[in-house]
C-alpha positions in Angstrom: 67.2 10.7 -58.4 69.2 8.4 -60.5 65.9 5.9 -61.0 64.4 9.0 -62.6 67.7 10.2 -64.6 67.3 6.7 -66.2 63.4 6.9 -66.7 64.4 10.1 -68.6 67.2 8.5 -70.4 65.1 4.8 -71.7 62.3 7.2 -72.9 64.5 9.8 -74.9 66.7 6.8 -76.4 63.6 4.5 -77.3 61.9 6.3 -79.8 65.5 7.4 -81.4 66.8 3.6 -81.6 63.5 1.8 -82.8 63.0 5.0 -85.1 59.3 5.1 -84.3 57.5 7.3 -81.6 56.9 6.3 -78.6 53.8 4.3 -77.6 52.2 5.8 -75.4 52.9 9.9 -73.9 49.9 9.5 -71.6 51.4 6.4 -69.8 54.7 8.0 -69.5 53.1 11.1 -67.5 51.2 8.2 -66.0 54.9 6.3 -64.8 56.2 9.8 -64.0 53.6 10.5 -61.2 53.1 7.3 -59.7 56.9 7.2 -59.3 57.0 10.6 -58.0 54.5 9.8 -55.3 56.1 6.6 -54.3 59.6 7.9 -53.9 58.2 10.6 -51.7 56.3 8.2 -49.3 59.5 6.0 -49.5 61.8 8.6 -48.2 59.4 10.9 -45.8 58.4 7.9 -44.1 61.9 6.9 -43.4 62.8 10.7 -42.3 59.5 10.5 -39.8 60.7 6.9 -38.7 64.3 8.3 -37.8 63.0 11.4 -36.2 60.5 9.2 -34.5 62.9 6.7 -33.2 66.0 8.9 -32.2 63.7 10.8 -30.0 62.1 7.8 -28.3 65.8 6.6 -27.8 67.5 9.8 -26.1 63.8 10.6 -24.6 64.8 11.2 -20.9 61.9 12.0 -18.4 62.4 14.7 -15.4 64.3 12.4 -13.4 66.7 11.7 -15.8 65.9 8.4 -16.5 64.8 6.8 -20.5 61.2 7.3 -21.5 61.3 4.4 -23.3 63.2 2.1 -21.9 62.6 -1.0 -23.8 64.2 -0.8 -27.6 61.2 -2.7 -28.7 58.8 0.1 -27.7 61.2 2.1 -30.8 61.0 -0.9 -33.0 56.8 -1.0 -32.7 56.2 3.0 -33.6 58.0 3.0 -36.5 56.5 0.1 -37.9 53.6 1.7 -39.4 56.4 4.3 -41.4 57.3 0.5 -42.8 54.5 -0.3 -44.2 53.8 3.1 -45.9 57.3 2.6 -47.4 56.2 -1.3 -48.9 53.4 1.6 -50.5 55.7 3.4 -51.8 58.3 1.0 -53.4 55.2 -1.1 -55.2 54.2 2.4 -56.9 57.9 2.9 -57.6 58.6 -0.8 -59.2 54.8 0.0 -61.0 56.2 2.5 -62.6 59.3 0.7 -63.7 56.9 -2.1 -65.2 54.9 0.3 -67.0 57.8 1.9 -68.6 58.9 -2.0 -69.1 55.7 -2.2 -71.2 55.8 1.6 -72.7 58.9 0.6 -74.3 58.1 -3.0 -75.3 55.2 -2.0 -77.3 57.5 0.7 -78.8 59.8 -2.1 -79.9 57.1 -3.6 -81.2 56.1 -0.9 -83.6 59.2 -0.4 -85.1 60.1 -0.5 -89.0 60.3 -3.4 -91.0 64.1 -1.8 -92.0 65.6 1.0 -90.3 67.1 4.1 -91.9 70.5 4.4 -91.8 71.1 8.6 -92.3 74.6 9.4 -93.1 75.9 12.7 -90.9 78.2 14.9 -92.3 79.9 18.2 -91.0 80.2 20.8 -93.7 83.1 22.0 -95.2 85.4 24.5 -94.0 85.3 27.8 -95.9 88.4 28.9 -97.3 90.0 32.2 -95.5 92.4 34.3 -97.2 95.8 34.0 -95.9 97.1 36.7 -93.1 100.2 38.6 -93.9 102.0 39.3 -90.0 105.1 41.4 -90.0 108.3 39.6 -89.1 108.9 39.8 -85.5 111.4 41.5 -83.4 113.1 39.8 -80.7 111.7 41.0 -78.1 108.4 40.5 -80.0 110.0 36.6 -80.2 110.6 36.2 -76.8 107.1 37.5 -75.6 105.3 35.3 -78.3 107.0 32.6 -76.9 106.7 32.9 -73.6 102.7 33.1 -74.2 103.1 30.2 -76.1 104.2 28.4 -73.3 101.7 29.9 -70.7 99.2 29.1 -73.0 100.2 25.7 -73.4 100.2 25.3 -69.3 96.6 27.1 -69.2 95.2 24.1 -71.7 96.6 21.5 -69.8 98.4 20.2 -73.0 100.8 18.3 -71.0 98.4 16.4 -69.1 96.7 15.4 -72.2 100.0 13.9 -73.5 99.3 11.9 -70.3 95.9 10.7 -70.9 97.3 9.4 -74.2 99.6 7.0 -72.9 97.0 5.6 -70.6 99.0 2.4 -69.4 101.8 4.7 -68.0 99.3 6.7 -66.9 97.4 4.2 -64.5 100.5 2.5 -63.8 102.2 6.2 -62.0 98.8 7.1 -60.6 98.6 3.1 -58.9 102.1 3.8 -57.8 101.0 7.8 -56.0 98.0 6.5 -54.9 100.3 3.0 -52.8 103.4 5.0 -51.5 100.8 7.9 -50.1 98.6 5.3 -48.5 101.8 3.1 -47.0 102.9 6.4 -45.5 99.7 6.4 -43.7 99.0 3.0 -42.9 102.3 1.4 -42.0 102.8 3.6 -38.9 99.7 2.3 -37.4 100.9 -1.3 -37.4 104.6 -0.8 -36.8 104.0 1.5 -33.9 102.9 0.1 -30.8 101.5 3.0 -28.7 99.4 3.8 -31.7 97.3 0.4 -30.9 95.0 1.0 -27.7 94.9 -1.8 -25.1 93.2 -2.9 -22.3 94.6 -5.2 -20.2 91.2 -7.0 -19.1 90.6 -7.5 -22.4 91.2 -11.0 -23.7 90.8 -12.9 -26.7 87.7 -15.1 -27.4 88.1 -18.5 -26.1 88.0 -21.3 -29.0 84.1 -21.4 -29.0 83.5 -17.9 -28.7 85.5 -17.7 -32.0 83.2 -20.2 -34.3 80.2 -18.1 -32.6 81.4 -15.1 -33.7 81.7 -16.5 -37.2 78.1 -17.8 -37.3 77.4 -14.5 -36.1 78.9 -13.1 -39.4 77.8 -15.7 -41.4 74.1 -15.0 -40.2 74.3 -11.5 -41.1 73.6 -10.3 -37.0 75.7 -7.2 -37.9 73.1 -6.2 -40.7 70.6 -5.3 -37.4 72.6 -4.9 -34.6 75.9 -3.0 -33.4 78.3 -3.3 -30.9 79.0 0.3 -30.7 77.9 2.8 -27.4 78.4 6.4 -28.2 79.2 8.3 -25.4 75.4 10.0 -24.9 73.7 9.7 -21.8 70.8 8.1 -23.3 73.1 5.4 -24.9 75.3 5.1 -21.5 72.1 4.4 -20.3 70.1 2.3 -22.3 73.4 -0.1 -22.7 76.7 0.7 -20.3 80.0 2.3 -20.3 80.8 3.4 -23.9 82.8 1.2 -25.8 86.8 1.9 -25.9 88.9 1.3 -29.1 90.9 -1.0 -26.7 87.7 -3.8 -26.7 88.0 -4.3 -30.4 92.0 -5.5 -30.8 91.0 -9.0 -31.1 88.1 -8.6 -33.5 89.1 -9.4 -36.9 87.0 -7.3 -38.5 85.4 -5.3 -35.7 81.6 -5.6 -35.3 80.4 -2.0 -34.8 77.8 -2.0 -37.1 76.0 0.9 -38.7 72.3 0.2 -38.5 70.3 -0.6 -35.3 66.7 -2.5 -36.3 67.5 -4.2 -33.1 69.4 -3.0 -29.5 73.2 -2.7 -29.6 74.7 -5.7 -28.6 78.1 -4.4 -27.2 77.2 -5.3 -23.7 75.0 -8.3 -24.1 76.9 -10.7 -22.2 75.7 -11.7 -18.5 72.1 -9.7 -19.5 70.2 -12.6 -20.9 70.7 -16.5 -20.1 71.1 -19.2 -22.3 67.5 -20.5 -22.1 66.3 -16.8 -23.2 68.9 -17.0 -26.1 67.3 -20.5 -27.4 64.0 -19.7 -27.0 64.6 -16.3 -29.2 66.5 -18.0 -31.9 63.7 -20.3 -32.0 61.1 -17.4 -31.9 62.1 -14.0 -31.3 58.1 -13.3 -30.5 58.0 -15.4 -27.7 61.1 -14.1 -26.0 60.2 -9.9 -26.7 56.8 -9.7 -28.0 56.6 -7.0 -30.8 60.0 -8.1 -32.2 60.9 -8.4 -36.2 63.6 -10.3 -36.1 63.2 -13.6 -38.1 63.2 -17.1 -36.7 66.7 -19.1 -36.6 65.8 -22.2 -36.0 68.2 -23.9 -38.6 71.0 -23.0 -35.5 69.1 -25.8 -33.1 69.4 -27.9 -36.0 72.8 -27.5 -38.0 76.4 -29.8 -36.5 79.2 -27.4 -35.0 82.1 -27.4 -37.1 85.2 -27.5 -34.9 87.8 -29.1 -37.1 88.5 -25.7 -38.7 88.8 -24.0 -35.4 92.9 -24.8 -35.4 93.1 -23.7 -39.0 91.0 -20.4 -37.8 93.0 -19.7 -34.7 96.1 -19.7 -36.5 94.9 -16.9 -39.0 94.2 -15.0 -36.2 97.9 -15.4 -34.6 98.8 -13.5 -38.1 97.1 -10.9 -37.1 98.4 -10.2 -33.9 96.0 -12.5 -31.8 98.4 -13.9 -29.1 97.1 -17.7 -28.9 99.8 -20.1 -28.3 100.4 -22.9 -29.4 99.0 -25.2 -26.6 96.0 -23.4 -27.3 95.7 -24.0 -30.6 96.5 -27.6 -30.0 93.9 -28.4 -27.8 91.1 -25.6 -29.1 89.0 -28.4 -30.1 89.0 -30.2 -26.9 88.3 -26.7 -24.9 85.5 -25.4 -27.4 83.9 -28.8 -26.8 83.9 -28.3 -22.4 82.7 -25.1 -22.8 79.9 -26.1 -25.5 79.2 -29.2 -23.2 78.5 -26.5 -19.9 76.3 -24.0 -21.8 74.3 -27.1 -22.9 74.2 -28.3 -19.5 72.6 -24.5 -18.5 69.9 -25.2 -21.6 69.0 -28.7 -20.5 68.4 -27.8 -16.9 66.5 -24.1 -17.9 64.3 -25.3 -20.8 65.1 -29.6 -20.9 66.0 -29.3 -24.6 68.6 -31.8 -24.6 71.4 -32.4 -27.1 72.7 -28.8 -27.9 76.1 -29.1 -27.1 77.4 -30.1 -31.0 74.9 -27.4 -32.5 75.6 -24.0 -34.0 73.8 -22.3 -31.4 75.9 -23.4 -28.6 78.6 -21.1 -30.4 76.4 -18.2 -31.0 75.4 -18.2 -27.0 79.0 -18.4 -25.8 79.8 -15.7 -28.6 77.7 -12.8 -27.1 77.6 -14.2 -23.7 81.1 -12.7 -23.9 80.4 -9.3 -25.3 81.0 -6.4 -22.7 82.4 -8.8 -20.2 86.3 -8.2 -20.6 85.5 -4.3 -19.8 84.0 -5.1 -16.4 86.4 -8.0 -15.8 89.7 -6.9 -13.2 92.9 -6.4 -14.6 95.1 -9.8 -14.8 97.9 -9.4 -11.4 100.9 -8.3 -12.5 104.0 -10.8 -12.4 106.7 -10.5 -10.7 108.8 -10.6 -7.4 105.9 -8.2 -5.7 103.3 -10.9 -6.9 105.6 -13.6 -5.9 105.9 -12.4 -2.2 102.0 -11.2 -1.7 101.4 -14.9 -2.9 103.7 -16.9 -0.1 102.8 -14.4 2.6 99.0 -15.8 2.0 100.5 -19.3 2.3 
């Protein structure tokens, strides 16, 4: 719609700024329909690929159980409604270049000097002057107070506004901040409005950098870590995520597109050898897949120096770290680094992972889901106390 507004526009404007007509009618019809077509195989094929795959993804068979149980099997009958859309796009961007060209060679065959025309409203005819009879007062009073209701009707006091357009923007900044502070300060200053859980812990020092590569990487771009509650969903992935998962995560991860399986409930599912060997190539480890390689995360150095820097960002937004753990975060992301390379050395024998980015990433969403399934932390106190020395 607004690719063909400014088709419309370019052509109408062309021929009136170069002052010369345009070069060729024929291949404007020509751009018109080739765009026409495209857009429409762009879009229906993307209306028959989401039909397509939200019915493969809540398909349930008699027993009640997924149709299509592996997200890849979604990812493979949709790809033909891809390539129909690369169709349509190249007519669409053909069409742009042959307007490109349309108006070039209009450009081309403009005058040597253009005409400069001078526009001019006529004048005004004179009108005779209207004799009124003097009003009463009442007559006064009811002129007046039309006056003013005329004056309210034409908004004449908002356009004394709109001419002092600094004050203006200043007071509506100024609405616009005390409204949204009214809104958004109770959330932070009142506790019970925050949902916890209180298996839900933050990520360890290692988990953090993962979760940055993770960002950096763009992972959220194809994957979310948000499970409606629908059966198929609960299914396909687990329990339904809680708001109380996502008090740590700074920004949250939900996602809002799914080219590949939500990831909320990844951890524990796949081992760290299955991780490596899809980063490397994601066909070997789910064949059909059209995710791209990442082998640059075998490859690039860890950066833990800025983990303490990191952690205490977090602590600023409510993360409770202490300060022993930010003290020795270094030292704790490199254990944990130095066991899930352990795991990959003994699974695959590809040695030397534990100062790579991919350790990170592996840690990261081996962690996703687990908190939820996790018991509750004991709670302290003299009950705890006693339970503990009647054991002894």
């Amino acid at each position: 719609w607004n690719g063909f507004i400014t088709f419309g526009m370019i052509y109408w404007l062309a021929p009136r700024l170069f002052q010369t007509k345009l070069f060729s009618q024929k291949l404007a019809e020509s751009h018109f329909w080739l765009a026409t077509v495209g857009i429409l195989l762009y879009v229906l094929s993307m209306y028959v690929a989401a039909i397509t795959e939200g019915g493969m993804l809540r398909g349930l068979d008699e027993s009640g159980q997924l149709k299509y149980a592996a997200f890849i099997e979604t990812v493979t009958a949709v790809i033909p409604m891809y390539w129909i859309r690369v169709i349509g796009g190249a007519m669409f961007l053909t069409g742009g270049l042959m307007m490109a060209y349309n108006v070039a060679r209009t450009w081309m065959a403009r005058p040597a000097a253009y005409d400069e025309p001078v526009y001019e409203a006529p004048a005004l005819a004179a009108r005779p002057p209207v004799s009124t009879p003097a009003p009463s007062r009442i007559h006064g009073h009811v002129v007046e107070w039309a006056r003013q209701a005329d004056a309210l009707a034409e908004m004449r006091w908002h356009r004394r506004w709109e001419r002092l357009p600094v004050r203006f923007t200043v007071y509506t900044l100024l609405a616009v901040v005390v409204a949204s502070l009214f809104e958004i300060i109770p959330t932070f200053v009142i506790q019970s409005n925050v949902p916890t859980i209180a298996s839900v812990k933050p990520y360890t020092p290692l988990e953090l950098a993962g979760r940055d590569i993770y960002i950096a990487e763009g992972c959220y771009n194809c994957h979310s870590q948000m499970i409606r509650p629908i059966l198929a969903e609960t299914i396909r992935y687990g329990e339904y995520s809680k708001a109380g998962e996502f008090v740590y995560d700074h920004p949250f991860q939900w996602g809002s597109r799914r080219l590949g399986p939500d990831l909320a409930r990844i951890g524990g599912y796949r081992g760290a050898d299955w991780h490596i060997l899809h980063f490397q190539d994601p066909r070997q480890a789910s064949p059909g897949s059209i995710m791209p390689r990442y082998p640059w995360l075998l490859e690039n150095k860890l950066d833990l120096a800025s983990l303490p820097r990191k952690m205490r960002v977090m602590t600023q937004f409510g993360v409770p770290y202490s300060e022993e753990e930010v003290a020795n975060c270094v030292a704790m992301a490199e254990r944990q680094a130095n066991e899930i390379s352990a795991l990959i050395k003994e699974a695959t024998e590809i040695t030397g992972m534990e100062d790579r980015e991919v350790v990170a990433l592996i840690a990261y969403l081996d962690r996703l889901g687990r908190d939820l399934t996790a018991p509750p932390p004991a709670a302290e106190g003299p009950a705890t106390t006693m339970a503990t020395e009647g054991t002894k």
